[in-house]
VMD Tcl script that draws the C-alpha trace (Angstrom):
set ca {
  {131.78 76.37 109.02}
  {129.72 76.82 112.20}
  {126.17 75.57 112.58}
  {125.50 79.79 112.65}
  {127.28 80.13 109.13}
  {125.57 77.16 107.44}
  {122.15 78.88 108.84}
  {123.39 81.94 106.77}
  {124.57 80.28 103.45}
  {121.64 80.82 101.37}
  {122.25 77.15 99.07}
  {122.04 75.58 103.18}
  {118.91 77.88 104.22}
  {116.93 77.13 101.16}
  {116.02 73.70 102.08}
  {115.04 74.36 105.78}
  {111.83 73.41 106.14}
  {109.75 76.35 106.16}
  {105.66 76.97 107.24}
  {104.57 80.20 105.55}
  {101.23 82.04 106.87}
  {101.60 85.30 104.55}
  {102.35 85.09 100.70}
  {100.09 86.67 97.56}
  {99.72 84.35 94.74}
  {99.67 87.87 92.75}
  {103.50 88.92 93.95}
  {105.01 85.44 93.05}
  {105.67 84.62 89.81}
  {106.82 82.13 87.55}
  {109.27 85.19 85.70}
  {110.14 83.08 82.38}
  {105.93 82.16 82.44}
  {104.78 85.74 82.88}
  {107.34 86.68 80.60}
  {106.15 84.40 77.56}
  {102.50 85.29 78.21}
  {103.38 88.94 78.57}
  {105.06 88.64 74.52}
  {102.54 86.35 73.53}
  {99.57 88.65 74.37}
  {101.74 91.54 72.74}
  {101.97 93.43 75.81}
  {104.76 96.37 75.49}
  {107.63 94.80 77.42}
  {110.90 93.86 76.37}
  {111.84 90.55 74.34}
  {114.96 90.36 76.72}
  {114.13 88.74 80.13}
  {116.17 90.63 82.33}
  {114.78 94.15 80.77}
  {111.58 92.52 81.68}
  {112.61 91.61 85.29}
  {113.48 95.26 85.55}
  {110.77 96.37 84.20}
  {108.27 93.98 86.42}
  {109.87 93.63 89.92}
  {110.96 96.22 92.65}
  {115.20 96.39 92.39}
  {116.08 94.55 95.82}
  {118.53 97.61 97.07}
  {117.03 99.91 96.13}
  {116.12 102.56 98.78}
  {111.98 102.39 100.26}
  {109.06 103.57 97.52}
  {106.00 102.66 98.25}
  {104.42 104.28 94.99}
  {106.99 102.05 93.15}
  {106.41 99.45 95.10}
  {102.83 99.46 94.43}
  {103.37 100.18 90.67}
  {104.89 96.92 89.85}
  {101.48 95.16 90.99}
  {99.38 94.44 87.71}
  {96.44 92.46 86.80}
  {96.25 92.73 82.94}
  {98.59 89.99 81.79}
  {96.18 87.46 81.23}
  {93.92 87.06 78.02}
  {93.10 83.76 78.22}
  {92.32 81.31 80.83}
  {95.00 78.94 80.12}
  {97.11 81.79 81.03}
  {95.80 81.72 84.79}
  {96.47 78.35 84.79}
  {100.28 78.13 83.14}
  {101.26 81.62 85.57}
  {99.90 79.58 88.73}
  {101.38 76.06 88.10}
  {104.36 77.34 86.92}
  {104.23 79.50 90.40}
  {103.25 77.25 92.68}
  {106.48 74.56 91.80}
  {109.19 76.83 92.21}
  {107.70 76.93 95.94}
  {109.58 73.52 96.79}
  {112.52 75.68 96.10}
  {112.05 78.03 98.59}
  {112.02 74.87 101.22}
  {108.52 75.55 101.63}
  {106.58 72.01 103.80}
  {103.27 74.27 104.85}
  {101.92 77.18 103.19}
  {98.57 78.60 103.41}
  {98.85 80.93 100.47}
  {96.20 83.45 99.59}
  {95.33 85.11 96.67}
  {92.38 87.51 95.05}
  {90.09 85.90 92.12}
  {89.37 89.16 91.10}
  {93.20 90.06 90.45}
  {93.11 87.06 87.55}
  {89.32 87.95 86.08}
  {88.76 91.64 86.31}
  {90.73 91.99 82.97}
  {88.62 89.88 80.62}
  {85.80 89.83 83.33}
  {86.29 86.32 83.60}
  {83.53 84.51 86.14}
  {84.75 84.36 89.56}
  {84.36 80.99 90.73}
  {85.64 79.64 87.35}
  {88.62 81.65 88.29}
  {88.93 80.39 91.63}
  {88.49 76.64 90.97}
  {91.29 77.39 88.39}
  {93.63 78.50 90.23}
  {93.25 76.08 92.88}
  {93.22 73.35 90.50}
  {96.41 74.27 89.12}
  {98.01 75.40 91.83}
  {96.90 72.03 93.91}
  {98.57 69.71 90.64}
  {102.02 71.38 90.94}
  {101.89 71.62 94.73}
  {101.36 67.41 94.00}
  {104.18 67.76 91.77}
  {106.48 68.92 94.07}
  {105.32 67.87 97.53}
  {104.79 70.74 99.04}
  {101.59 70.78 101.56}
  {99.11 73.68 100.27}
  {95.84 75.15 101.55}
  {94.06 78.84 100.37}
  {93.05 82.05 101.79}
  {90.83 84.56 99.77}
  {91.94 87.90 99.65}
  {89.49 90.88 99.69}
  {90.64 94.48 99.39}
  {88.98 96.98 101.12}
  {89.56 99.94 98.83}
  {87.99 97.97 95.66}
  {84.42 96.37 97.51}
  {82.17 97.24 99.74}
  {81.98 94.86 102.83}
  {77.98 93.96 100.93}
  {79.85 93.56 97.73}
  {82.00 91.28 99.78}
  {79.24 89.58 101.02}
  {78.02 88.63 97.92}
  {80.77 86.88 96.61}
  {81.89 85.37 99.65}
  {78.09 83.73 99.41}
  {78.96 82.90 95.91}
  {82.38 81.21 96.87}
  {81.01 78.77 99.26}
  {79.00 76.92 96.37}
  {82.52 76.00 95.59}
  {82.12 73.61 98.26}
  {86.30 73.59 97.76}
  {87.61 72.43 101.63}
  {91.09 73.65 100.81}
  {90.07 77.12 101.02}
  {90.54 77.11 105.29}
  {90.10 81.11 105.29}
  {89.35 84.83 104.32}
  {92.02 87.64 104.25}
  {91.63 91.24 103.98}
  {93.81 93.06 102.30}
  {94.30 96.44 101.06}
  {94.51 100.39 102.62}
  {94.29 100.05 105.81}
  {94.00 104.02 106.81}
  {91.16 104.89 104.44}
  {88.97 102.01 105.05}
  {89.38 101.01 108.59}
  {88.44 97.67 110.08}
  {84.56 98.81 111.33}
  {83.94 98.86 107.85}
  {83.63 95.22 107.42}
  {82.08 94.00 110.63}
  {79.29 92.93 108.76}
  {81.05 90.74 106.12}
  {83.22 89.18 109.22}
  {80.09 88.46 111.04}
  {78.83 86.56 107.76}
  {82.31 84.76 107.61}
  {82.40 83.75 111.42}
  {78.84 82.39 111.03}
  {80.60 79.75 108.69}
  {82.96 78.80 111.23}
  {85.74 80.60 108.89}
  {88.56 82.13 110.05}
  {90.29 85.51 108.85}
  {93.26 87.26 108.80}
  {93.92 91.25 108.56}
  {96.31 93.21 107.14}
  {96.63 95.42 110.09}
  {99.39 97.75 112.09}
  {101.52 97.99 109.13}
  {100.85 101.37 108.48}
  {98.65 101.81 111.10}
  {98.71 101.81 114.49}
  {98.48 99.41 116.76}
  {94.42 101.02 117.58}
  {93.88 99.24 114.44}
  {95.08 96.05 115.21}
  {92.99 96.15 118.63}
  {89.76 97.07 116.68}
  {90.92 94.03 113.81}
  {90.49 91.36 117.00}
  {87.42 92.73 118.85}
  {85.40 93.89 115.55}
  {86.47 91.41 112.91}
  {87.15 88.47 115.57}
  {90.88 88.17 113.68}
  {92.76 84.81 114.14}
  {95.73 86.31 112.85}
  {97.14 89.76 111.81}
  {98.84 90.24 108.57}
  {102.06 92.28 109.73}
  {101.45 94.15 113.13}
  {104.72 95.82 113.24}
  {102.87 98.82 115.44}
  {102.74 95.62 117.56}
  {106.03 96.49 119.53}
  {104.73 99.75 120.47}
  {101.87 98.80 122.50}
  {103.26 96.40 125.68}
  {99.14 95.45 126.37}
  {98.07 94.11 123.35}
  {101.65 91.87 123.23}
  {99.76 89.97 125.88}
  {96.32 89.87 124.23}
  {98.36 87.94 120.81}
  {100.02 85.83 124.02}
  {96.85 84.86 125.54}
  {94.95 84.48 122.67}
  {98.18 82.77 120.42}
  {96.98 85.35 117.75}
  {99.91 84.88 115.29}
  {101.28 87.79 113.75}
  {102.52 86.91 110.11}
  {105.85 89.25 109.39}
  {107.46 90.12 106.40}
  {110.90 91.98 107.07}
  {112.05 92.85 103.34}
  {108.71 93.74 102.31}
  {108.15 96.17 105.08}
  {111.61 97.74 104.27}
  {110.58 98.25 100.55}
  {106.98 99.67 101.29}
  {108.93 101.97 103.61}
  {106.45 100.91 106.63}
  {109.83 99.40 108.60}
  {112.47 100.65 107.33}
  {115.47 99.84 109.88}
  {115.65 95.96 108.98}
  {118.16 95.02 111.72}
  {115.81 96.58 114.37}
  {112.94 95.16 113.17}
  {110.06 94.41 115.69}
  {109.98 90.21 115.00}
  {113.16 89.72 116.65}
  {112.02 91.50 119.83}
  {108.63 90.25 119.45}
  {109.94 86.59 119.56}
  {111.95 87.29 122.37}
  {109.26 88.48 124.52}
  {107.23 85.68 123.70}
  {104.33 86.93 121.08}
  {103.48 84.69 118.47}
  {105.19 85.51 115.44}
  {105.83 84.34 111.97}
  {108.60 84.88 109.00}
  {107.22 85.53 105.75}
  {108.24 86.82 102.03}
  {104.46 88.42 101.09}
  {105.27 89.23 97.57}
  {108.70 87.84 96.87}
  {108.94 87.74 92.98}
  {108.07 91.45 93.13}
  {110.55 91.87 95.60}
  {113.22 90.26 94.31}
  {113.50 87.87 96.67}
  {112.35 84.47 98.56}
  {111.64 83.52 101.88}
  {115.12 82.24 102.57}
  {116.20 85.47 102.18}
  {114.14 86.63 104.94}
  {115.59 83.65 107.07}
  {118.83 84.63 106.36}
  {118.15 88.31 107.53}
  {116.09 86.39 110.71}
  {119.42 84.66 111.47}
  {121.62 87.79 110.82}
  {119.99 90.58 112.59}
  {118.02 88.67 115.71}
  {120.64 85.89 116.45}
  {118.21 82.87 115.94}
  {119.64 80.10 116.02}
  {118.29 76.05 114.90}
  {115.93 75.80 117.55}
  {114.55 79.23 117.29}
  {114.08 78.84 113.46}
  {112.27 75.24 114.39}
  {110.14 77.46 117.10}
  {109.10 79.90 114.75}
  {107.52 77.34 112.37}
  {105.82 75.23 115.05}
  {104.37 79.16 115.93}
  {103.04 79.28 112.85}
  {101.81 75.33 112.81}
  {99.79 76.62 115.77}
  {98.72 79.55 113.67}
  {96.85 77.78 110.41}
  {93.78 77.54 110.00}
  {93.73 73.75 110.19}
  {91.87 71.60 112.85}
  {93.35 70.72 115.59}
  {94.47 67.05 114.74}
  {95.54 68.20 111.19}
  {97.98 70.93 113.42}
  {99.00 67.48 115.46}
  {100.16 65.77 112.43}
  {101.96 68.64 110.73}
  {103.65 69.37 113.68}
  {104.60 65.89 113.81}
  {105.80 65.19 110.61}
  {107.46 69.08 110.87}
  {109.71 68.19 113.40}
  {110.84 65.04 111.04}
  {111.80 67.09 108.20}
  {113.92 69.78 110.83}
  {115.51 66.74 111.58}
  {116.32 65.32 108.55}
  {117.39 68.70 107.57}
  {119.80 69.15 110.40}
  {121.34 65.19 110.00}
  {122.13 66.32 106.28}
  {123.06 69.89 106.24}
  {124.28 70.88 109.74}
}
mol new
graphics top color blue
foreach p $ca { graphics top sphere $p radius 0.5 }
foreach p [lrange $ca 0 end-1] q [lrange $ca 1 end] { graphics top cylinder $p $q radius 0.2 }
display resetview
């Protein structure tokens, strides 16, 4: 088997060390967890787990829906608080799995309290709590974004909580996302909110140019001062602002299986990270919501490998990228990339 097929063998690619810039805490799931809490609260799904997996996740050949897509995203599973805690530990170690070393994983307190109107902080120091213990567990290196949605708050309702948050005084939590429709509530709506977040010497991502285009992504940089742009696929249509993410190493985090299912890139083998990489702008490989999608990042390696022709190095290059692209400091960036390039290495002395 050549070093190409091994990169290509899923039970190979799953333990490549992998540094992930762009997955929802809400679209990966423990299944057997969500699945006992789902009977236990006596919600109307099937005592048979793989009726429920039908019932809960996206079918993985299925042909693009975005309504479906969207319809498998739910927030009222949860009646207690232990249940936050059992669906994000039990989350959060299936990640070593996956081959996952870095992740800066984000996720929306509101998603886990609106239900039983559960406080917001309590929430977040939850989640974080359990998620940090299994991420312990397990080894894998963890830090937090916050996820706001732009269709559900106002950028002053925004405000508010973000003001709230910070009493946390929680130092994993390295940034802010937004999230959400990008067409109906474009980024000028939230300059104000950015400003506040910038004054903290936070950084943010933006969902931006996946449905959009790339005017969006311009106005997510200069407005919101972005660090990094969740998606960008409009990206490959505009040849100027490929040099603005070069100059400015803005990374753009991309999820090729998700974008297929939404429907917002459908043509997989064509794409726009593969000929983003090649030209040099700072790209990323990530799952976004892979339980829903019936998948895992490897899978989106394996289609990385299979439609772009990366090779080793290039799959080593893409995670130093995103190394670049966290929202650590610059001597915590040093001594991941240091300790990366170890683990690529003890990968490739093992497997290849």
């Amino acid at each position: 088997m050549t070093t190409g097929e091994k990169l290509q063998t899923k039970s190979i690619m799953k333990h490549f060390p992998k540094v992930e810039l762009h997955r929802h805490l809400e679209g990966t799931f423990n299944l057997k967890t969500l699945h006992r809490i789902a009977l236990k609260n006596e919600l109307p799904y099937d005592s048979d787990l793989d009726e429920f997996k039908k019932a809960v996740q996206f079918p993985k050949d299925s042909e693009p829906d975005f309504l479906k897509f969207l319809s498998k995203f739910k927030n009222d599973w949860y009646r207690s608080k232990q249940d936050v805690y059992d669906i994000v530990h039990d989350s959060v170690l299936d990640f070593v799995n996956d081959g996952l070393f870095y992740i800066e994983l984000r996720f929306s307190p509101e998603h886990y309290a609106l239900q039983n109107d559960f406080d917001r902080l309590e929430i977040t120091r939850l989640v974080i709590e359990a998620s940090n213990k299994a991420a312990k567990a397990t080894g894998v290196r963890i830090k937090y974004l916050i996820t706001f949605n732009r269709g559900k708050q106002n950028q002053y309702e925004m405000i508010d909580l973000y003001e709230e948050l910070k009493k946390l005084n929680i130092p994993e939590i390295v940034g802010m996302d937004l999230a959400g429709d990008e067409t109906g509530f474009p980024p000028e709506n939230f300059t104000e909110f950015f400003a506040a977040v910038h004054k903290d010497g936070i950084s943010a991502t933006i969902h931006a140019g996946e449905v959009s285009p790339s005017s969006q992504i311009w106005d997510s940089i200069n407005q919101l001062k972005a660090a990094r742009i969740g998606h960008g696929t409009s990206t490959i249509d505009d040849e100027e602002l490929q040099e603005v993410l070069k100059q400015k190493g803005i990374v753009l985090e991309q999820c090729i299986t998700s974008n297929y299912q939404t429907g917002s890139w459908v043509d997989q083998k064509n794409h726009p990270l593969g000929r983003l990489y090649r030209a040099g702008v700072p790209v990323s490989i990530n799952s976004d919501d892979p339980t829903i999608q019936d998948t895992d990042l490897t899978d989106d390696y394996i289609k990385a490998v299979q439609f772009f022709d990366l090779d080793f190095d290039d799959l080593v290059k893409l995670n130093l990228i995103a190394i670049n692209g966290t929202f650590l400091s610059n001597a915590e960036k040093a001594q991941l990339k240091t300790d990366y390039l170890k683990a690529t290495e003890a990968f490739a002395k093992k497997y290849l």
